[in-house]
N, C-alpha and C positions, 0 to 999 in steps of 0.2 A: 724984375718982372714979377707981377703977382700971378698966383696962379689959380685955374678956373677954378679948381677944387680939390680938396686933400682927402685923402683917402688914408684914416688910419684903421690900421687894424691889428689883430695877433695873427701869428706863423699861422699858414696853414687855411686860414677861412676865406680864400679867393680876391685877397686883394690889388691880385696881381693880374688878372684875370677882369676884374670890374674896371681896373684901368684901361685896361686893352678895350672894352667896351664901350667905355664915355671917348674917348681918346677916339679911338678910329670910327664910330657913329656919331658924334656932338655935329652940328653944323658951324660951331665956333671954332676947330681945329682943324686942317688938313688932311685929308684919306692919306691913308699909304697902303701899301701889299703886307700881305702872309699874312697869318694866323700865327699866336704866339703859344705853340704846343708842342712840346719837346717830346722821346723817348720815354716822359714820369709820365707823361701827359699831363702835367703842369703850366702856367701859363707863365715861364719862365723864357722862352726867349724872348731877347734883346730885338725890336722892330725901331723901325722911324719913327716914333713918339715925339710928338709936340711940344715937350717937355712944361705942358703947359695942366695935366693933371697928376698933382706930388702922391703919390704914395709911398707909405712908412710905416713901424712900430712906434707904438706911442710909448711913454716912460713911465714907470711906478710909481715916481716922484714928478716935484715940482720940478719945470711946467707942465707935467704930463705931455703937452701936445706941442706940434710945433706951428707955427702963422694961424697965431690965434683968433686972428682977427679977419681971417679969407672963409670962406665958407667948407666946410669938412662935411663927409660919411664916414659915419661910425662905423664898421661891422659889426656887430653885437654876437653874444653866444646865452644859451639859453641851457639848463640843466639838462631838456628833457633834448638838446643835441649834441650830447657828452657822447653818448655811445655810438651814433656815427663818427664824428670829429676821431675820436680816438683809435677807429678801427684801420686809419691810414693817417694821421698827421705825421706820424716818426717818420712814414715813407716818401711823404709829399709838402712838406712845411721844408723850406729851402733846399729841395731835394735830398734829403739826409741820407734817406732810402734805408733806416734802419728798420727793419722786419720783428715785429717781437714774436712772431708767431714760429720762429726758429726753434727747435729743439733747445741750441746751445745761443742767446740773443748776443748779439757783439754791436756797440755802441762807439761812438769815436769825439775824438776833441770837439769838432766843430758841432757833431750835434750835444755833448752837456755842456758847451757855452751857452748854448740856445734853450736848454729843456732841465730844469733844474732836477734833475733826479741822480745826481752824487750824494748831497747830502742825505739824503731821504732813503736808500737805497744802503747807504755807512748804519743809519739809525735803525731801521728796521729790519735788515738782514744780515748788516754788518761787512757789506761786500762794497769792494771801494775798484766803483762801474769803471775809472781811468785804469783798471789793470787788471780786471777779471769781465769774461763772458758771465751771465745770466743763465740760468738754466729757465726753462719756459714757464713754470709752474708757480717760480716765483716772482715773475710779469703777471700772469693770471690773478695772484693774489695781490698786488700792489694795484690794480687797476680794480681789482674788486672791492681793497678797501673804500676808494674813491668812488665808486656807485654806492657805497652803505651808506659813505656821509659826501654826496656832489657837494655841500656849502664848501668844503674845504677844496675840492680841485682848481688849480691853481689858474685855471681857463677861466671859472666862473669868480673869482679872487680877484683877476686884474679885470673881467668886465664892468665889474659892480665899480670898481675905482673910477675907470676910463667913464663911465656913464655919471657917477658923481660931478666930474671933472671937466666935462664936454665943454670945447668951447660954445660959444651962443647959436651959431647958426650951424647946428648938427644936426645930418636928417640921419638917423638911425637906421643900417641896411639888416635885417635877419639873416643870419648867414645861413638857416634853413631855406630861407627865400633860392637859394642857387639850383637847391637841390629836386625843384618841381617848375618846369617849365609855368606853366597859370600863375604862381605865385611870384616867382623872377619877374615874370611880364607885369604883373601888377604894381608890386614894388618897384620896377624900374622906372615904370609911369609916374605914381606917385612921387619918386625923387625927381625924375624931370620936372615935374611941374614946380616942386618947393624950391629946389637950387637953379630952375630955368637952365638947365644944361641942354638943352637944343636937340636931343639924341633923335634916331630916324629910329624908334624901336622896331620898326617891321624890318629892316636893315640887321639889326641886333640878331633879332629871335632864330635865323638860322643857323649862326655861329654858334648861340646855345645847343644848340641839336648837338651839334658835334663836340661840345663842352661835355654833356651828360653821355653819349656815348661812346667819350672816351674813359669817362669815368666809372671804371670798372667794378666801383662796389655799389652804383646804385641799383642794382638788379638783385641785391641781399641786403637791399637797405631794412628793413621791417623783416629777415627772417625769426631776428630775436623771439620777436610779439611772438609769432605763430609756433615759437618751441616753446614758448613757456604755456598760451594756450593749450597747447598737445597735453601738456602734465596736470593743468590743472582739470581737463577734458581725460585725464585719465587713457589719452593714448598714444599710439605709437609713432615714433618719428626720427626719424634719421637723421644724429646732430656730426657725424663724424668728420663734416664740413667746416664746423663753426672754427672763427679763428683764434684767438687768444683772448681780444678783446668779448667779443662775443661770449664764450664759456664764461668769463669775468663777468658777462652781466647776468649771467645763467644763476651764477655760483649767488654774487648778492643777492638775487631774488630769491633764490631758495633760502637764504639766512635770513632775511627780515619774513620770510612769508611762511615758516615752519620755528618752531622754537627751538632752541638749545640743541642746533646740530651746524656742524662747521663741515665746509666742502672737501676732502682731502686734496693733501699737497703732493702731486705729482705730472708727470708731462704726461703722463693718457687720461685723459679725460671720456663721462660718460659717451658710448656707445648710439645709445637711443633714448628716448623716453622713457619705455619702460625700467630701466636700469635704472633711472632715479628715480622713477617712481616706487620701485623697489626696493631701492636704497634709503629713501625716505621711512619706507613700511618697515623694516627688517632694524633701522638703527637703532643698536643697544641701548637699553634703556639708561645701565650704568654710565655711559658714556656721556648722558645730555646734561650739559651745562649752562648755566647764562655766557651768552657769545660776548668776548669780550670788543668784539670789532663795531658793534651796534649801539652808536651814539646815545637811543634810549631803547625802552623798553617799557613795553605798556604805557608809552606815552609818558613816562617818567625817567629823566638821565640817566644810565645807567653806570651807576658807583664802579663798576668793573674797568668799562671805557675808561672813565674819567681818572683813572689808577694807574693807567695803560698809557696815559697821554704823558702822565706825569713823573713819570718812571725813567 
């Protein structure tokens, strides 16, 4: 049996969720009951699905995709949605439910089958993740390297592949598109109309209500923007909130946006604004070096990085 439409995507960006969507509003498939939202608030349970819209991870390699020839949505991922993605995928991408924002982070088999960060975690800190916790500080800096240089995060690595690779008749979903009701409705439209999936969107759009309101971090979606505003506004602001992710994109921007100053490595992080603003003013001069984490530098590669990689 062929199926209406495949739905590939990566952990974590609601493709489980957009099934439950096309699937229980199409007028080509059968209604059935509930809502598929668990305790993560994930769109993880198991309902009467028609088994008639496939969704799956697509592969690195050849074939990348699978029923190449049926009609697919892509999810897509975009650089400037690294830092939402990241501030809950460990918790809600196959419900892992790993927290980095723990003091001491603990990780387990099934999520570094799924999240390659052993190797990567052996290389740069030398701590081997199948038999030791994480202390928090060094989560902060491995997700901060990855905002200095996103080309490298491994989200936006296998996108760039998957979009190479798309079969023919792919309507590409923005997975930002989930995260603001106008934009969902629009994009939903427009896929209904390219794939002709038959959806009752006015049907749709109250299930989202309750998608985003159980989605417990779009309500600090954007507090990023308005802390680093506050510093570069010169004022004060209450970061003692921010979660691991978060400080991590605090910490990058401070390093590409001041010269030759690096964030210190430890689990308290700034207080307020003023305190890096302070910290900013007050840093020794002796101290300031070319950063070696910053791909270039003045717009030119920085031989430091490039030493660093190679090492």
């Amino acid at each position: 049996m062929s199926n209406l439409v495949n739905i590939a995507f990566q952990g974590g960006s609601h493709g489980n969720y957009l099934r439950f969507c096309i699937d229980k509003f199409s007028s080509i498939t059968p209604d059935f009951p509930g809502l598929p939202f668990n305790d993560n608030n994930t769109a993880h349970v198991e309902l009467n699905y028609s088994g008639k819209v496939n969704r799956y991870h697509p592969m690195m390699e050849q074939p990348f995709f699978q029923n190449t020839t049926e009609p697919h949505i892509l999810i897509t991922i975009q650089k400037e949605d690294l830092l939402f993605l990241d501030r809950w995928v460990t918790t809600r991408a196959g419900d892992f439910r790993v927290d980095v924002s723990e003091d001491m982070v603990q990780t387990h088999d099934k999520f570094l089958s799924n999240f390659p960060w052993t190797d990567k975690f052996k290389k740069y800190y030398n701590i081997d993740l199948t038999k030791d916790r994480v202390p928090k500080f060094l989560l902060r800096d491995f997700y901060k390297l990855s905002f200095l240089d996103p080309d490298k995060h491994g989200m936006i690595i296998i996108d760039k592949v998957l979009r190479e690779h798309k079969p023919a008749n792919t309507f590409e979903f923005p997975v930002s598109s989930f995260w603001d009701k106008d934009k969902f409705t629009r994009t939903l439209e427009k896929m209904n109309k390219e794939l002709n999936l038959k959806i009752d969107i006015n049907r749709c759009l109250p299930t989202h209500d309750i998608f985003l309101n159980r989605f417990n971090f779009i309500d600090t979606k954007d507090r990023v923007m308005k802390v680093i505003e506050a510093i570069q506004n010169k004022q004060n602001m209450d970061i003692q909130n921010l979660d691991t992710v978060e400080q991590a994109y605090v910490s990058a921007w401070i390093e590409k946006n001041y010269e030759f100053v690096i964030v210190p490595l430890c689990n308290n992080f700034f207080k307020n604004t003023i305190e890096v603003i302070n910290w900013l003013k007050y840093y020794p001069q002796h101290y300031k070096a070319m950063n070696p984490n910053l791909p270039t530098f003045n717009n030119i590669p920085n031989p430091f990085h490039l030493w660093n990689l190679k090492k």
